[in-house]
C-alpha positions in Angstrom: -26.2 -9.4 -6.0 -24.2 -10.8 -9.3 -21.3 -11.3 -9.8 -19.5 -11.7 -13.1 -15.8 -13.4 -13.0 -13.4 -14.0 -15.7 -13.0 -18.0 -16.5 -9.7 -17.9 -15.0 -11.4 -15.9 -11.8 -13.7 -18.5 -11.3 -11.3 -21.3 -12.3 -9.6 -19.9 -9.0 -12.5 -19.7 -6.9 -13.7 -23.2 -7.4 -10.5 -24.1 -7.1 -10.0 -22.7 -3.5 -13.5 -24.3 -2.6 -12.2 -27.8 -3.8 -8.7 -27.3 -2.0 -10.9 -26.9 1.1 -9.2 -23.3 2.0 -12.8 -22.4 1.9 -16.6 -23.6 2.0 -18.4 -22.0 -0.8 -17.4 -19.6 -3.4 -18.9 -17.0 -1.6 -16.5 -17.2 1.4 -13.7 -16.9 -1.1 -15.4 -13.2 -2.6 -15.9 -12.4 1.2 -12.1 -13.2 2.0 -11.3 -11.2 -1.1 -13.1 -8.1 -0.5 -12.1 -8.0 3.4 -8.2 -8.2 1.8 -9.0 -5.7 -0.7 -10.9 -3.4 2.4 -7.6 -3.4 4.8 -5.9 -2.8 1.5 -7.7 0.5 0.9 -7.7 1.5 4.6 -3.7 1.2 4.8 -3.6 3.5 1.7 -5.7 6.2 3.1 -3.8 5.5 6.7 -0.5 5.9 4.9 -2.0 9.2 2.5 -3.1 10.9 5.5 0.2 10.3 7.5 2.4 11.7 4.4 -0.2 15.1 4.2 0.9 15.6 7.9 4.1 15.0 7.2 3.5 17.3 4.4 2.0 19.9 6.5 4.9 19.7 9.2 7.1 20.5 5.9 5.7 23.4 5.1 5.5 24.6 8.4 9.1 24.3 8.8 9.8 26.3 5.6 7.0 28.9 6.4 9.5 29.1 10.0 12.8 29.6 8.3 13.8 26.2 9.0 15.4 24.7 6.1 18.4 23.7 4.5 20.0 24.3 0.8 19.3 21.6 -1.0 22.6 20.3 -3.5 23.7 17.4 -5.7 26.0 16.2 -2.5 22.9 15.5 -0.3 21.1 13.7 -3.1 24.2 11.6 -3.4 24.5 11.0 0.2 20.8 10.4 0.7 20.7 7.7 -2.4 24.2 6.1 -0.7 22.2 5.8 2.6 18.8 4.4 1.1 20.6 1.9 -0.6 22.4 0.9 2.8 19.2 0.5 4.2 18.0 -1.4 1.7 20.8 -4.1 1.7 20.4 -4.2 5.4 
């Protein structure tokens, strides 16, 4: 396989190589795409948890179980992210 890089890709490459972070260029693409794998796999983890959240959701609607929805919850929902946030 070949592999085309940018100039400022492989500026970055051979740099890592001469740091001593890695051996060869190679090990450097291999790091890369095992990042970029777990990087994939959380995103379809975390798509697959919201769909059954999603599901529960609609469930719980199809069941009767739900609330009116106004502006004072969306207040009080914002006030209470942004507490968690500056926690």
């Amino acid at each position: 396989m070949n592999i085309l890089l940018t100039p400022e890709m492989d500026c970055w490459v051979t740099d890592q190589v001469k740091s001593g972070a890695y051996k060869s260029s190679s090990e450097v693409i291999r790091d890369g795409l095992r990042a970029l794998q777990r990087m994939e796999e959380q995103r379809l983890a975390m798509l697959g948890d919201l769909r059954h959240e999603l599901l529960v959701g609609i469930k719980q609607l199809d069941a009767g179980k739900s609330a009116p929805f106004d502006a004072n919850m969306v207040q009080d929902l914002k006030k209470r992210g942004r507490g968690k946030l500056g926690a």
